[in-house]
Structures are given as C-alpha cells and as structure tokens.
C-alpha positions as CSV (number, residue, x, y, z in Angstrom):
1,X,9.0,-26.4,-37.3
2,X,10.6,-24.0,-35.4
3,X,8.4,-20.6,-33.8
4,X,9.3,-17.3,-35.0
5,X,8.8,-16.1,-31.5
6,X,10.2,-18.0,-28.4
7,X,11.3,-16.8,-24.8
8,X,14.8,-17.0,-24.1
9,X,17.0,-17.1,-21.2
10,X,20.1,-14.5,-21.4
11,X,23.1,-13.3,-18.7
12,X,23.6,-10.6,-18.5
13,X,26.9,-8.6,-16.2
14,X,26.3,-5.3,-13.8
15,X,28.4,-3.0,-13.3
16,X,29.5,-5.0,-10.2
17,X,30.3,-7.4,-11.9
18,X,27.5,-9.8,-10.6
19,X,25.5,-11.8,-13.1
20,X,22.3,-11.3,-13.8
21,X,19.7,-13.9,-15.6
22,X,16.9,-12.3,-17.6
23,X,14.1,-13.8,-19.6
24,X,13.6,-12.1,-23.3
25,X,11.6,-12.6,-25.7
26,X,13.0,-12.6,-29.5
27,X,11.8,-12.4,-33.1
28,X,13.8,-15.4,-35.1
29,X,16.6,-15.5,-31.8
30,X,16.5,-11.4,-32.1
31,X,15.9,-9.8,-29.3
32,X,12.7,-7.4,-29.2
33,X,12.7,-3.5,-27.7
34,X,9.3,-3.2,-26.8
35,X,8.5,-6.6,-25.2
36,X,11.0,-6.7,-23.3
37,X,11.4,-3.5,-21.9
38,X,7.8,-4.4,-20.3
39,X,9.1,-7.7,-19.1
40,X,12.0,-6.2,-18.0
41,X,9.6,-4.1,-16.0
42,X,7.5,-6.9,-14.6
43,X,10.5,-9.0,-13.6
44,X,11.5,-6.1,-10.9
45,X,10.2,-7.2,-8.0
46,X,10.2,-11.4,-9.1
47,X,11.8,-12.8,-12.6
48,X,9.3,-15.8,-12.4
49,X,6.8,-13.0,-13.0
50,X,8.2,-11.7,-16.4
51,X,8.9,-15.5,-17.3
52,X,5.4,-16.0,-17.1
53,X,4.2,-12.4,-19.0
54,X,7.2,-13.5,-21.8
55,X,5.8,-16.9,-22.6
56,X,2.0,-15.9,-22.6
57,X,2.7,-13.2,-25.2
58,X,5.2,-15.5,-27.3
59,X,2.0,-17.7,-27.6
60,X,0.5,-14.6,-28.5
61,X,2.7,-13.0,-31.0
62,X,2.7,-16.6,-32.8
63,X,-0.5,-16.9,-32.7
64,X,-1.0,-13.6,-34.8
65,X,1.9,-14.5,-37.4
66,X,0.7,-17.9,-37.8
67,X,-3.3,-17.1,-37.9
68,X,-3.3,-13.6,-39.3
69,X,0.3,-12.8,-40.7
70,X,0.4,-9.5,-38.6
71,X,2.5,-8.6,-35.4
72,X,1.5,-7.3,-32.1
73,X,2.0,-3.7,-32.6
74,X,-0.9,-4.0,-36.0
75,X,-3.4,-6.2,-34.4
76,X,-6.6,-5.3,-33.9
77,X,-9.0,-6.2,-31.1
78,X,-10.9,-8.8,-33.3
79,X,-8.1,-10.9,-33.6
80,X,-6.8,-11.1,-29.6
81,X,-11.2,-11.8,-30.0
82,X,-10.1,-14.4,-32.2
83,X,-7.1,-15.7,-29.9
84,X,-8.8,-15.8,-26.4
85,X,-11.7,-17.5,-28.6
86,X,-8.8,-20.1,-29.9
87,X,-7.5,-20.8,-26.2
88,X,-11.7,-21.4,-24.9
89,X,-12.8,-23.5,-27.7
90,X,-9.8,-25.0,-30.1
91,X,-8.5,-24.2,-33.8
92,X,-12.2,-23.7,-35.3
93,X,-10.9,-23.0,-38.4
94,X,-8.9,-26.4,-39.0
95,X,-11.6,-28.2,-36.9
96,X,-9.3,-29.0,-34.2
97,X,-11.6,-28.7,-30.6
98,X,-9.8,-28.6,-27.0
99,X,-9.9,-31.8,-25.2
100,X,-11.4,-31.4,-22.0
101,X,-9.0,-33.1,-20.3
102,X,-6.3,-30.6,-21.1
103,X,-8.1,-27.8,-21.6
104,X,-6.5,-24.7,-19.6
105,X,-7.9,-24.2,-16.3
106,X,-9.7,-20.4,-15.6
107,X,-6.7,-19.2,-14.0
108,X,-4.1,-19.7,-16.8
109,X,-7.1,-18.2,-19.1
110,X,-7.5,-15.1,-17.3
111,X,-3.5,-14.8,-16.7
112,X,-3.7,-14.5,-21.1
113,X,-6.3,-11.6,-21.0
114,X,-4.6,-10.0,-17.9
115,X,-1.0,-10.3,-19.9
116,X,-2.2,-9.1,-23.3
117,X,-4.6,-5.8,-21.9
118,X,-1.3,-4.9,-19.2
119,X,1.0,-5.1,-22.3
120,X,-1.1,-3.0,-24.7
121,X,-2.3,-0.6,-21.7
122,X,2.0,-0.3,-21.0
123,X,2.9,0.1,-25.0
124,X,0.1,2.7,-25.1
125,X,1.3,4.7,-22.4
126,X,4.9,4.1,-23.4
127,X,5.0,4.7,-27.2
128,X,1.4,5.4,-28.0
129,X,0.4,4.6,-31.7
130,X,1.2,6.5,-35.0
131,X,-1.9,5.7,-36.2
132,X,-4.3,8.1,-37.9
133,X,-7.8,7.4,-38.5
134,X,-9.8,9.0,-41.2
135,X,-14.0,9.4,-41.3
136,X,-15.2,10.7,-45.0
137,X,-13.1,14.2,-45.6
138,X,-13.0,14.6,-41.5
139,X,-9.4,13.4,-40.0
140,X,-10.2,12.0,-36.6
141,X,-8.4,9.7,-33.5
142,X,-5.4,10.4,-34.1
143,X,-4.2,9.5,-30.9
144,X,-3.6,5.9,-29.6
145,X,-7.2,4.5,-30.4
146,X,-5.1,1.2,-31.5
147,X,-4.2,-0.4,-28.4
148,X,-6.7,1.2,-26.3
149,X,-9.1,-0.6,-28.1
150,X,-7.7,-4.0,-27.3
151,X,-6.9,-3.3,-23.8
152,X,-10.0,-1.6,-22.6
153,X,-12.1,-4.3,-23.8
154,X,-13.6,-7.2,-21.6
155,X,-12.5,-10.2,-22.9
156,X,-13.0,-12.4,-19.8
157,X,-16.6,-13.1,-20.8
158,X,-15.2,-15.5,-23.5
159,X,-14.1,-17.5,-20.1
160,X,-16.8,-16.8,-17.9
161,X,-19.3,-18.3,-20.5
162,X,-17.3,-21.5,-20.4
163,X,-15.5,-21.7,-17.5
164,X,-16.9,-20.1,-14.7
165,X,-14.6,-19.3,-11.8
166,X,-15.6,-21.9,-9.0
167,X,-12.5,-21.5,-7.1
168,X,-13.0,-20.2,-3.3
169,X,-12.0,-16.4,-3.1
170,X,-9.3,-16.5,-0.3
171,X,-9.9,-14.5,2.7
172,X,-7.1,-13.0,3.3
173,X,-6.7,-10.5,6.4
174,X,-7.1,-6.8,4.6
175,X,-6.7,-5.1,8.1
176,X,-4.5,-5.6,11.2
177,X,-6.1,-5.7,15.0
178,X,-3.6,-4.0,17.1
179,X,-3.0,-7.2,19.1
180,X,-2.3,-8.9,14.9
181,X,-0.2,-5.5,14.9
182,X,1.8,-6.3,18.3
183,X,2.0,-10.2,17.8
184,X,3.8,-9.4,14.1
185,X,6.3,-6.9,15.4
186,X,7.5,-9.0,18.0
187,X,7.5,-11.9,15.9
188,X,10.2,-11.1,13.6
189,X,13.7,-12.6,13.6
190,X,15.2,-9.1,13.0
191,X,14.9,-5.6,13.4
192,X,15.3,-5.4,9.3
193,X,12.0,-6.8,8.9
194,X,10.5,-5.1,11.8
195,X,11.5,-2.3,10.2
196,X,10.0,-3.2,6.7
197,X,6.7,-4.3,8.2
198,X,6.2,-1.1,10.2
199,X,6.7,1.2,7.5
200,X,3.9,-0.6,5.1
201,X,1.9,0.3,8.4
202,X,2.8,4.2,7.5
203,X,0.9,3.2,4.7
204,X,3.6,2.7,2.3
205,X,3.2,0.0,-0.1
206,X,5.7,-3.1,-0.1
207,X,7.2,-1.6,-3.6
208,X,7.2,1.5,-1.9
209,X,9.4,0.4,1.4
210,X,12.0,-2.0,-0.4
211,X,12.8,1.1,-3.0
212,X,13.9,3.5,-0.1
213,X,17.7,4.5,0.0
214,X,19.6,6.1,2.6
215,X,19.1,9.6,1.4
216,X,15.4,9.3,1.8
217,X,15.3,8.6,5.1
218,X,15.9,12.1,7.5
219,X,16.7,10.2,10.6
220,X,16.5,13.6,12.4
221,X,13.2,15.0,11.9
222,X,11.6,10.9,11.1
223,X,10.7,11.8,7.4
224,X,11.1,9.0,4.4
225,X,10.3,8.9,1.4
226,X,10.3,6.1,-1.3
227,X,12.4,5.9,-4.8
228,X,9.6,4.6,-6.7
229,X,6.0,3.8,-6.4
230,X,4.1,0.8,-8.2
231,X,6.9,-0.5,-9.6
232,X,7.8,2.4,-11.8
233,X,11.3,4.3,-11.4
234,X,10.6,7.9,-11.0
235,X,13.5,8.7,-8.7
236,X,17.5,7.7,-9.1
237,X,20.5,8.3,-7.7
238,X,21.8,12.2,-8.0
239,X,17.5,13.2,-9.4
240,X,15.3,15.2,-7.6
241,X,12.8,12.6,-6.2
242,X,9.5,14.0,-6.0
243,X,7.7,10.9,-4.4
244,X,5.8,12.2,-1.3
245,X,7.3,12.3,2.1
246,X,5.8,11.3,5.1
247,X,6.8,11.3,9.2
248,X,7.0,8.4,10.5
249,X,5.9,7.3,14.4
250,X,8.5,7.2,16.8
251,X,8.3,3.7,17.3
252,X,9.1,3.1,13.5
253,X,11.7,5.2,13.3
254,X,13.1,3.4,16.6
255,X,13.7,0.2,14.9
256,X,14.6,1.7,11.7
257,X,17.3,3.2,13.4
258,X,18.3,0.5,15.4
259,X,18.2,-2.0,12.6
260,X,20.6,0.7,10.7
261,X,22.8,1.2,13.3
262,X,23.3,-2.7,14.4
263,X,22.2,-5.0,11.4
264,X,22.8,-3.4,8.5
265,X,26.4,-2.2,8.6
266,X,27.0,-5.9,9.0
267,X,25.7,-7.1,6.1
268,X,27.5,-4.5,4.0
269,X,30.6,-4.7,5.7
270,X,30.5,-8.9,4.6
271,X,29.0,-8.7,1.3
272,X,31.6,-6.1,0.9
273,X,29.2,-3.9,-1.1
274,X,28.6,-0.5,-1.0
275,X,24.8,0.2,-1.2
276,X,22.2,2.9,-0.8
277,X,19.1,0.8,-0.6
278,X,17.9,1.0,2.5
279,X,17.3,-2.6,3.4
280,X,19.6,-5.3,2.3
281,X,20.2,-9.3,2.4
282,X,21.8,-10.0,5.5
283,X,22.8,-13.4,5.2
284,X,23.7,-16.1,2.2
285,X,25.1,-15.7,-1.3
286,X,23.4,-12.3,-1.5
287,X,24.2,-10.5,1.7
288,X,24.9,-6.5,0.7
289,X,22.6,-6.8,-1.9
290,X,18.9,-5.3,-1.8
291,X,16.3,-6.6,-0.1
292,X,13.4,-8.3,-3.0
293,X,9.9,-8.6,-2.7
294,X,10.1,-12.5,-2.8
295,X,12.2,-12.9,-0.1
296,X,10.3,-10.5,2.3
297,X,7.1,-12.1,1.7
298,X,8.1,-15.6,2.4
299,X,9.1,-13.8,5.9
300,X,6.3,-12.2,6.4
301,X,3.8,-15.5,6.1
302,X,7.0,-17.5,8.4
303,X,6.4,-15.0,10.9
304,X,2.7,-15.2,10.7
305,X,2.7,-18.9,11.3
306,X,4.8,-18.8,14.2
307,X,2.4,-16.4,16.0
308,X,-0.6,-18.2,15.3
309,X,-1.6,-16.6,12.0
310,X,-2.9,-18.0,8.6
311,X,0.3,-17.6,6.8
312,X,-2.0,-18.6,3.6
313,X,-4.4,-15.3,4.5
314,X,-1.5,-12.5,5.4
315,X,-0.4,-10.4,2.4
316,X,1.9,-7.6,2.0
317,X,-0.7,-5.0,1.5
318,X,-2.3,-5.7,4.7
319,X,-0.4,-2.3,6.2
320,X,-1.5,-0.2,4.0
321,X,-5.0,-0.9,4.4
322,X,-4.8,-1.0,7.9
323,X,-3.4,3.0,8.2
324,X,-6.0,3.9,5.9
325,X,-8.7,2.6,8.2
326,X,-6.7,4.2,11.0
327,X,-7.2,7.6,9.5
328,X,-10.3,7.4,8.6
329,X,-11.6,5.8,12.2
330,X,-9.7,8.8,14.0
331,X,-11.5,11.4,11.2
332,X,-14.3,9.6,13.0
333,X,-13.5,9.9,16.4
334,X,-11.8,13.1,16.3
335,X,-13.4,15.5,13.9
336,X,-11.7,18.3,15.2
337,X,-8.9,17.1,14.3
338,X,-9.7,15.9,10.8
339,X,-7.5,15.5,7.6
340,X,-8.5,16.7,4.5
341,X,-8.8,15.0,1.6
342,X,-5.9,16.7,0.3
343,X,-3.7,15.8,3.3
344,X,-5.2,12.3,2.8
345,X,-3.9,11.8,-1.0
346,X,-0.8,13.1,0.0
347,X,0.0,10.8,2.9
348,X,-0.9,7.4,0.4
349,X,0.4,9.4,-2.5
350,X,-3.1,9.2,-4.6
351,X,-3.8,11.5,-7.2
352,X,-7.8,11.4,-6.7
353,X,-9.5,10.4,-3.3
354,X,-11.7,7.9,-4.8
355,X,-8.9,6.1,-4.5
356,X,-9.6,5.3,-0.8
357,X,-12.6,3.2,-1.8
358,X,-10.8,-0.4,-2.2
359,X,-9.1,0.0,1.4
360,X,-12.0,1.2,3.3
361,X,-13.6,-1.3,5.9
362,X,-17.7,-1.1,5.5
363,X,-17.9,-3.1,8.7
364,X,-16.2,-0.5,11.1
365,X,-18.3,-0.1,14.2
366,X,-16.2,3.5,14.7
367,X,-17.4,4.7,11.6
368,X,-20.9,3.4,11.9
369,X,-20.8,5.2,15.5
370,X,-19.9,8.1,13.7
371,X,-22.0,8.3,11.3
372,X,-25.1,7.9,13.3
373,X,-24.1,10.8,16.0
374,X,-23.8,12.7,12.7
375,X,-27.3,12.4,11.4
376,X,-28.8,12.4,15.2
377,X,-27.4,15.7,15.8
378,X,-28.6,16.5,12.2
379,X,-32.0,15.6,13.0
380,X,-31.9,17.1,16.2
381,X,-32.2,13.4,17.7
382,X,-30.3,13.0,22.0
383,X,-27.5,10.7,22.0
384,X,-27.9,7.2,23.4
C-alpha cells in the first residue's frame, strides 16, 4: 500500500536557464508549502542535507496519519512522545518489538528528534499557530504554545535510556596556532581559497564568507560585509543590507584583491556568467557559478592533509573561534586598549555577549596571566 507522504525528486529551471534538482516532500504526489519551504531552506548550503530532513519527517508525517489520523501542523507533543517511543522500542500497540539487529543506531535516532524540534522551532517562528487556548472563563496562550511545546521538549532521554551514546567525541581543532594559521594559508592551491579561509579568520562564519557579493566588499577602505548570516537571507540584490560590516587586515584584503583581480575574472569570463557572488567555481561543469559549502570544505581538509594536519579534526568554524580568542587574549594583554562588549557583538554580529561563551578557550595561559595580575593588584599582592 502506497504512503500518503513520500519524498520526491523534482527539476526545476532558473532563470539562467540551468537546472536545478530539489527534493520535496508531498501529500498523495502534492507538493506541500510549509515542509518544503524549510527543506528548501536546509538544502542551501548541501541538498543531501534537505534529502535527509525530507525523508525523516515523511516517516514522520506518516507515522501521525497512520497512528493518530492527525497531520503535523495538529500534533501534540504526546504523540512525537509516542513516535520517538515507536523508533526506541517497536509498534507496542500491535506487539511488533525492534530487532536488535536492525534497530537504528543513536545517531539516526537523535537526527529524528533534531529534525522534528528544527522543523516545529522554524514553522513556529515562520507561521506561528492560530491556536487559542481557553482556562475556565479566562482566555489564555494565545500565541504559538502548539509547536513550542513539541520543540522545546527533551526527547533524547527516550534514546539515552536505551542507547547511550558510546561513540568517541571527535577532537576536532577549535582554534588555530599561528604557525596552523601560516601552514593553511600557504597551503592552498589558490588565492580563492586563501581568500575564503582568511576571512572566517575575521571571524566571519563559512555561511557568512560564501554569501558575500561584490557590492559588499569596499576594496578601498578594506570593509565587507556578508548577504546573509546562519543560513537565512536577510540581504538581496538592490535591499539595503543591514548585516554588520567589519575591516578587514591588510593581508586579507591583499589576497582578496589579488584573487579578484587574477582568478576570478577567469572563471566568469569561461563560464560565461555574469555573477555578483563574490567567490565562484573556477574550474569544471560549474565554473561562474557560486562557490558551496561542500565544495570548500572538502578543500579545506585536502589542504590540511597536505600540510600535516588531521583533515578528520579541521572544521570550517575553526576561524571564527580562533579571532574570538584573539580578541579576547589582546583585551587581556592590552587593557588599555580594550573592546567593549558592544564593539565585541558587533564585530561577530551577536545580539547578546553570552554568546561568546561556546568559542572561548578555558585553557588560555594569556588569560589565566591576566587574570591573576588582576586580582594581585586587587589584593595589593607584587608581581612575580
């Protein structure tokens, strides 16, 4: 018997004419709005990562039509209880348990809950719910208690209870040693992705760096600015662009502008495309076209191997964290020259300065340095 719900591959044609594949998800071979305008969104930077969201919500969705004859946008947190509970243990209700054997592993598990919560978290803030709640002759909640019910609850205990993560945590490298920094830069085929590495060392996320156009970059005075930041479009052609701009080193903007005035006007000039993105294919079926995620990080770890790094421990983020440690360490070094919290948030584009928490390195020895002259001189202690 055939799903009401099932994933399906459709072309679609730009308005260059180029073909484009996208994976949809659809309600008896319908396409649906909602879903897939939130798989459209997680297929920007790699369609295998919408493909993925798409079929773990069509299991999903069927699961509610077939268990509880509801759809997504009705359910209620018991029943994704009910599902997550299903995927653990088996159908309890028809007495059907998981074989071990093929039971999903605690990845795949967690990838359900993380899918689910992301969608309901995006269709919250998206559409919010109609729904209005009523207590006795009191009207009450009548904002979007629905999904924020099911995707602000902690379903991963349903795993953890059975499946306990065992799997190593890998150590990946969360922040650059200038002679990491130096082996990197030198170690890249072109000045393109020289470029693109040294700007995520501005503190610019990856997203951040492959979003940037021509008109965001004021070669001039060495200010840039991204298009759109963590994957959401806040910035198009011909619309004010209120994404933060920041000045770049001179060393950045040295290959940036060698890259633009050398590599780049090649690759348009062959894939005989006119583009604003900033950084762009410049070889294969694809040259003139953007620059995606995919591509860049499959450079990235090439380049790390050839200079002697764990390709497996070098991640795209790695910059980012790096210049935040940076600015902190030279706050350290260098009070009288200090940024405030406000110039901080602005340079990494946060809107609190908690924020800073997940990139700061506890094991400095600069900022334990630091912190000890500051409590000697409090306690009116010598220095060593």
């Amino acid at each position: 018997m055939e799903k009401r719900f099932q994933v399906k591959r459709f072309l679609f044609e730009t308005t260059a004419g180029d073909k484009v594949c996208q994976f949809m998800l659809t309600d008896r071979l319908l396409p649906m709005l909602a879903p897939n305008q939130y798989i459209e969104m997680k297929s920007i930077n790699k369609l295998g990562t919408g493909k993925n969201y798409a079929y773990k919500l069509c299991v999903y969705f069927n699961f509610l039509h077939e268990k509880h004859y509801t759809n997504y946008d009705a359910a209620t947190n018991k029943q994704v209880l009910d599902f997550v509970d299903c995927l653990v243990y088996g159908d309890k209700e028809n007495l059907r348990i998981v074989n071990p054997q093929e039971s999903l592993c605690y990845s795949t598990l967690s990838g359900y809950v993380t899918a689910i919560t992301d969608f309901y978290r995006w269709l919250d803030q998206t559409y919010g719910s109609e729904m209005v709640f009523y207590e006795g002759e009191r009207r009450c909640r009548p904002q979007s208690y629905l999904y924020g019910q099911i995707y602000t609850y902690q379903y991963k205990y349903l795993i953890n209870r059975m499946l306990p993560d065992v799997k190593e945590s890998r150590e990946y490298i969360k922040w650059y040693t200038d002679e990491e920094k130096a082996l990197l830069c030198a170690g890249f085929h072109t000045l393109r992705d020289e470029a693109v590495f040294r700007l995520t060392l501005e503190g610019f996320r990856i997203d951040e760096v492959l979003s940037m156009r021509l008109g965001n970059y004021q070669a001039m005075d060495r200010l840039i600015q991204p298009s759109r930041s963590k994957r959401r479009q806040t910035a198009s052609s011909g619309h004010e662009n209120k994404l933060r701009t920041v000045r770049i080193c001179e060393e950045t903007a040295k290959t940036l502008n060698d890259y633009l005035f050398t590599e780049r006007p090649s690759a348009e000039n062959e894939g005989g495309i006119i583009s604003d993105w900033l950084f762009l294919n410049l070889r294969g079926k694809s040259v003139g076209r953007p620059l995606a995620y995919h591509n860049y990080r499959k450079i990235l770890r090439n380049c790390a191997a050839h200079c002697g790094i764990s390709s497996a421990n070098v991640r795209t983020h790695s910059g980012r964290s790096t210049k935040v440690m940076e600015v902190l360490e030279q706050n350290a070094l260098h009070p009288e020259q200090e940024k405030s919290d406000i110039q901080i948030k602005a340079l990494f584009g946060w809107s609190q300065i908690d924020s800073i928490q997940p990139y700061m390195n506890y094991n400095s020895e600069i900022m334990a340095n630091a912190a000890y002259k500051r409590h000697s001189k409090k306690d009116g202690g010598g220095n060593d």
